[in-house]
N, C-alpha and C positions, 0 to 999 in steps of 0.2 A: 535122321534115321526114320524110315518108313514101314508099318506092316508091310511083310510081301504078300502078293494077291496071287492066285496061278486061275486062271478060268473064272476070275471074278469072284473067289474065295478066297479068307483068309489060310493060307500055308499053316498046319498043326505041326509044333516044334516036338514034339511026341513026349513032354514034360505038362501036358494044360496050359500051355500057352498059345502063342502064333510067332512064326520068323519072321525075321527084319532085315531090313536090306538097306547099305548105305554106299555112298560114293557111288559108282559109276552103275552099280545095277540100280540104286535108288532114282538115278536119273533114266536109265532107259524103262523103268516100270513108268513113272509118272511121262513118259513121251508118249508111249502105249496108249495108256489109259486118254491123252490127251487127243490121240489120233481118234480114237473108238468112239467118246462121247460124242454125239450128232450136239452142234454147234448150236446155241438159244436155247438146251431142252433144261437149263437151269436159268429159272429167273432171273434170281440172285444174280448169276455170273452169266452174262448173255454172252460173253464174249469168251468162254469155257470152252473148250473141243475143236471140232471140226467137220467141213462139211464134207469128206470126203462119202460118203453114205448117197452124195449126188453121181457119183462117177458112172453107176451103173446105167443111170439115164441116159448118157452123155454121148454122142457119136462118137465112136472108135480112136476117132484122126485129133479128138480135144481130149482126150481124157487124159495123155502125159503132161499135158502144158498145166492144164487144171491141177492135177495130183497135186505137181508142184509148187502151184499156188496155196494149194488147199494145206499143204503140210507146211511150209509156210507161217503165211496165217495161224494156225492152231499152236506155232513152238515158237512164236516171236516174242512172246515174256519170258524163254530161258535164257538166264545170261550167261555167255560165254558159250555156247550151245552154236554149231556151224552146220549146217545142215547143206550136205555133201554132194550129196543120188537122191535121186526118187527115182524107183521102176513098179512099173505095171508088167509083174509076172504073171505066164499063162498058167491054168489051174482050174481045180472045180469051183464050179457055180459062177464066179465072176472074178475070179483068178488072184492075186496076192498082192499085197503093194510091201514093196523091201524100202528103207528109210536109212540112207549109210549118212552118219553124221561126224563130227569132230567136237570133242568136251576135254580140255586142258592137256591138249596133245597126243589124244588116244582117238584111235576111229571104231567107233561104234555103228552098228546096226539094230533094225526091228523089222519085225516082219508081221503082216497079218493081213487075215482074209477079207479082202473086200466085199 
């Protein structure tokens, strides 16, 4: 079981607490969280995130190959975590990446702004 985060804050359970989220939303919050961290920006854990933060640089014709590397890489310590799709949707500022995955026979997705 995990605090739930929404926009990088703790969720108020409207008692003085915070909600918590387990089984499969606990899993797609720490994917999130896993996609978003820029890859090295913790010492400690150099090997934490991902670099998907590089895409925008990236010519047009590489940037699906990479995604999918790059998401990858960042979800390879989840066990039992199958990781499905990767799309580079269009959108503002540098468009969306969707993440369709599989965790103990259910298909899950995420989605966030690149």
């Amino acid at each position: 079981m995990e605090l739930m985060l929404r926009e990088g804050d703790y969720v108020p359970d409207g008692q003085g607490g915070v909600c918590t989220v387990e089984g499969a939303q606990e899993l797609l919050q720490r994917v999130l969280w896993k996609l978003c961290v820029r890859r090295g920006s913790f010492p400690l854990l150099p090997g934490l995130g991902s670099q998907l933060w590089r895409l925008p640089g990236v010519k047009p014709g590489e940037r699906a190959a990479l995604a999918r590397q790059y998401v990858a890489e960042a979800l390879s310590d989840e066990q039992g975590l199958t990781v499905t799709r990767v799309l580079l949707l269009p959108g503002g500022g540098n468009g969306t990446l969707r993440v369709e995955l599989e965790w103990q026979g259910e298909a899950l997705s995420v989605e966030s702004a690149l």
